[in-house]
C-alpha positions as CSV (number, residue, x, y, z in Angstrom):
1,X,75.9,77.3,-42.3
2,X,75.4,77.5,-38.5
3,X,72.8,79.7,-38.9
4,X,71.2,77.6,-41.4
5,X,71.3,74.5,-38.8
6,X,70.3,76.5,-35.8
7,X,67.1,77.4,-38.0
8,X,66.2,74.2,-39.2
9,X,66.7,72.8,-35.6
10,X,64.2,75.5,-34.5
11,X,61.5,74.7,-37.7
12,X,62.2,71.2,-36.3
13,X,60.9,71.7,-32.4
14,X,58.4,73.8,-33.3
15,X,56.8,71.2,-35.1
16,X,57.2,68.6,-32.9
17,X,55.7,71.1,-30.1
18,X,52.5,71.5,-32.4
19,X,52.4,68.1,-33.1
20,X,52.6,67.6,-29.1
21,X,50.0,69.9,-28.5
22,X,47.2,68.6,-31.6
23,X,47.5,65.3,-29.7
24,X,46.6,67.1,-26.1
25,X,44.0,68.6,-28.1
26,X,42.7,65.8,-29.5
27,X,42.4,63.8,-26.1
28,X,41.3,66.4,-23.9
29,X,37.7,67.6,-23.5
30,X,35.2,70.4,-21.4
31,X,32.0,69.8,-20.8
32,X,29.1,72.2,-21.8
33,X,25.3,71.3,-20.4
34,X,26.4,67.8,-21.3
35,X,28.0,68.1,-24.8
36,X,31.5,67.2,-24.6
37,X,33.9,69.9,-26.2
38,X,37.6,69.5,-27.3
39,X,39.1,71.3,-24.9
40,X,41.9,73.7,-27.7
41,X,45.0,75.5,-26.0
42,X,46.2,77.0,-29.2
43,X,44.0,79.8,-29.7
44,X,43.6,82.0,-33.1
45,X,44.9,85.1,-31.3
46,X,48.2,83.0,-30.7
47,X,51.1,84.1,-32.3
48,X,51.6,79.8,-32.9
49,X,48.6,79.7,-34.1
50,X,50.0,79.4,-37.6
51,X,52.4,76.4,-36.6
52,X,49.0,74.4,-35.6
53,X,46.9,75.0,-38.5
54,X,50.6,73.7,-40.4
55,X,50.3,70.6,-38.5
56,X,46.6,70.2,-39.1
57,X,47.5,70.4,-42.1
58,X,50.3,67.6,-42.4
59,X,48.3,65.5,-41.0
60,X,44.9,65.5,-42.8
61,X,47.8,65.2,-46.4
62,X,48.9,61.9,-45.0
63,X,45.6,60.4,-43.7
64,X,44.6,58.7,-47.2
65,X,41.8,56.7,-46.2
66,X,38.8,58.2,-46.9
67,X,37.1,57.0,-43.7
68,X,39.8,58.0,-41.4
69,X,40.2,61.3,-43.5
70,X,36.6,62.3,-42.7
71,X,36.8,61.7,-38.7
72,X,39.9,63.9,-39.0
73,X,37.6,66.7,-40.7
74,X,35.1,66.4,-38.2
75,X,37.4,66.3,-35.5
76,X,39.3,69.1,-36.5
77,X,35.9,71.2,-37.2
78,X,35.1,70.0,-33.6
79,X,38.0,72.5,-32.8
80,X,37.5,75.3,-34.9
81,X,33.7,75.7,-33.1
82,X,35.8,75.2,-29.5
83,X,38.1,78.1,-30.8
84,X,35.5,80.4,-31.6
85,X,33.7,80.2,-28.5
86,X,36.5,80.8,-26.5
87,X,36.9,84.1,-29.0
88,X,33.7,85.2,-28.2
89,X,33.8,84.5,-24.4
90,X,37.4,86.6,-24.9
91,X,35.4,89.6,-26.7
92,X,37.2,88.6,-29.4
93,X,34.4,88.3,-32.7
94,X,36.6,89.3,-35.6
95,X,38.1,86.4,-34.9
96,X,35.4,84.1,-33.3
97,X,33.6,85.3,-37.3
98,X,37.6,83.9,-39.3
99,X,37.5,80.5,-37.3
100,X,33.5,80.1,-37.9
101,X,34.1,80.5,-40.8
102,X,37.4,77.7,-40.8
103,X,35.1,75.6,-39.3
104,X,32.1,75.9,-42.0
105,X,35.4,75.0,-44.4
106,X,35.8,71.9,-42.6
107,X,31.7,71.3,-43.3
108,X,32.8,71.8,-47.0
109,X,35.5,69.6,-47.4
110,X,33.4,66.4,-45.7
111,X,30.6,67.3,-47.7
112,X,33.0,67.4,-51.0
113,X,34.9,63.8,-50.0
114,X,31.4,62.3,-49.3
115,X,30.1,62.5,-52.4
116,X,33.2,62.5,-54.1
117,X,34.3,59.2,-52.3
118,X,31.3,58.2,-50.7
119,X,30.8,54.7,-52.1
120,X,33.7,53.7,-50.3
121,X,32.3,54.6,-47.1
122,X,28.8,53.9,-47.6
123,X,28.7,51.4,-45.0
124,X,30.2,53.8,-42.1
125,X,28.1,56.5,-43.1
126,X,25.0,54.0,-42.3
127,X,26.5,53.3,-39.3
128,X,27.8,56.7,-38.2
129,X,25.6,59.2,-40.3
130,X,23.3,60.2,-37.4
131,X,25.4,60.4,-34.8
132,X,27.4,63.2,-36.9
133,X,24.5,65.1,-38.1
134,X,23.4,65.0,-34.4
135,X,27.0,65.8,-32.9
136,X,27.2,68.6,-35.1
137,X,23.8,70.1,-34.3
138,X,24.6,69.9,-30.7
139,X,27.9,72.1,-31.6
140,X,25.7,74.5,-33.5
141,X,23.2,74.9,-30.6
142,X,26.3,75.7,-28.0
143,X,27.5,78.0,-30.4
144,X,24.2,79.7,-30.5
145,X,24.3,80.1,-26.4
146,X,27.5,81.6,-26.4
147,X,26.6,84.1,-28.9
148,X,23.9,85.4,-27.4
149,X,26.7,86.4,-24.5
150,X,28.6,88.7,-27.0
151,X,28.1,92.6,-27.1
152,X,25.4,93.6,-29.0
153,X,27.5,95.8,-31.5
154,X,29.1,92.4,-32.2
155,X,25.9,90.2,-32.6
156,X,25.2,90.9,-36.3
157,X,28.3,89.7,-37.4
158,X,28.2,86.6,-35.4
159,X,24.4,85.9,-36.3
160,X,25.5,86.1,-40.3
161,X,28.4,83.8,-39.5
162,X,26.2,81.3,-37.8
163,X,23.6,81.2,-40.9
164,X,26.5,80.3,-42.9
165,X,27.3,77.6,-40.9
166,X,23.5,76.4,-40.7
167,X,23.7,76.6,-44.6
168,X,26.6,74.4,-44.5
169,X,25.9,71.8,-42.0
170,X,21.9,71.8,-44.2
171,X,24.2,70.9,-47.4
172,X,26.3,68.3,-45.4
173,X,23.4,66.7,-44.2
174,X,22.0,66.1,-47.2
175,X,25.1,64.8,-48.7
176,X,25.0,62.2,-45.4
177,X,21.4,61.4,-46.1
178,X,22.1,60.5,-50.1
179,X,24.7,58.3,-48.9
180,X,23.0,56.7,-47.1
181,X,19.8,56.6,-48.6
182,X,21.6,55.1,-51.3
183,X,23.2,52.2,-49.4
184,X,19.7,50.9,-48.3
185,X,18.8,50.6,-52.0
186,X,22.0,48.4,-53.0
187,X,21.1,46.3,-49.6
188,X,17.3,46.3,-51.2
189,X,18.6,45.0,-54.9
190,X,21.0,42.3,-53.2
191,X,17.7,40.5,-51.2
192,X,15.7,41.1,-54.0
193,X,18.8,39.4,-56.3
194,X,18.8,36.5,-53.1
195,X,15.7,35.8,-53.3
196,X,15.7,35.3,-57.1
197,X,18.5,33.2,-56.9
198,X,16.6,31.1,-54.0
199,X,13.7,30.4,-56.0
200,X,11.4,32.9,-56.2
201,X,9.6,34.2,-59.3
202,X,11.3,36.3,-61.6
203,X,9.2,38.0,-64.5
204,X,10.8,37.9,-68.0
205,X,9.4,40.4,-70.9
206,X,7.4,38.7,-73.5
């Protein structure tokens, strides 16, 4: 019974200690040629590297709002790219290759809840849809510098895993653009449906 408690207790800080650390993670940032970075501490060579994907985890479960659930994805895709830079700059590729590819997962699941859930966040995605596609071009780009900084034995590998991700963020862009493309044409058919109502014309079939 003891024994049962004293591992429980443990289970218990250790998730609190993640928890502690996603929020460090989440407020800190570096700076590269201007593009701010979250700055991660929990690396995927860690052995706790486990207990913070668990808590990633947790939290994206109980974030049910579909616009807050996809500024958590993006956020925590910001990290995965942060992680596998510092695995490259580490010599680290196998690695830097798992998390890129964590990362282009990220890319999958906003694309899926935008056009799953997308009417509900038209309106946001108007608002925000740039400034993503933009943000995560920027990460792409810095990702691209840094690679060109790994051995050469390792390049091949990394170049493959950064198509993928191009592929990715091509297919979540175009998600973005549908979105929003079609928010414009619901804003079109309610002044054209004003306007009727306001007296203009409307032409009836014969």
């Amino acid at each position: 019974m003891k024994k049962f408690i004293v591992i429980i207790l443990m289970i218990t800080l250790s998730f609190i200690w993640t928890i502690n650390v996603l929020a460090q993670e989440n407020e800190e940032t570096i700076t590269d040629e201007s593009i701010e970075l979250v700055d991660v501490t929990v690396l995927p060579d860690s052995p706790l590297y486990w207990f913070k994907l668990l808590g990633e985890k947790i939290q994206e479960t109980f974030t049910l709002r579909t616009e807050k659930k996809l500024e958590l994805m993006e956020k925590l895709g910001e990290k995965r790219m942060a992680e596998a830079q510092k695995m490259i700059e580490k010599g680290k590729t196998e690695l830097a290759q798992k998390t890129m590819e964590r990362y282009n997962q990220r890319l999958q699941k906003m694309e899926n809840l935008i056009e799953e859930k997308g009417d509900r966040i038209q309106q946001k995605l108007q608002e925000r849809g740039e400034q993503i596609q933009n943000r995560i071009e920027q990460h792409t780009q810095v990702m691209q510098r840094v690679m060109e900084k790994a051995p050469e034995d390792a390049q091949q590998g990394l170049q493959r895993a950064l198509e993928n991700h191009r592929n990715r963020v091509q297919r979540l862009n175009k998600a973005i653009e549908k979105r929003i493309q079609r928010r414009e044409e619901i804003n079109q058919n309610i002044r054209e449906g004003q306007g009727q109502q306001y007296g203009q014309p409307v032409t009836e079939d014969q």
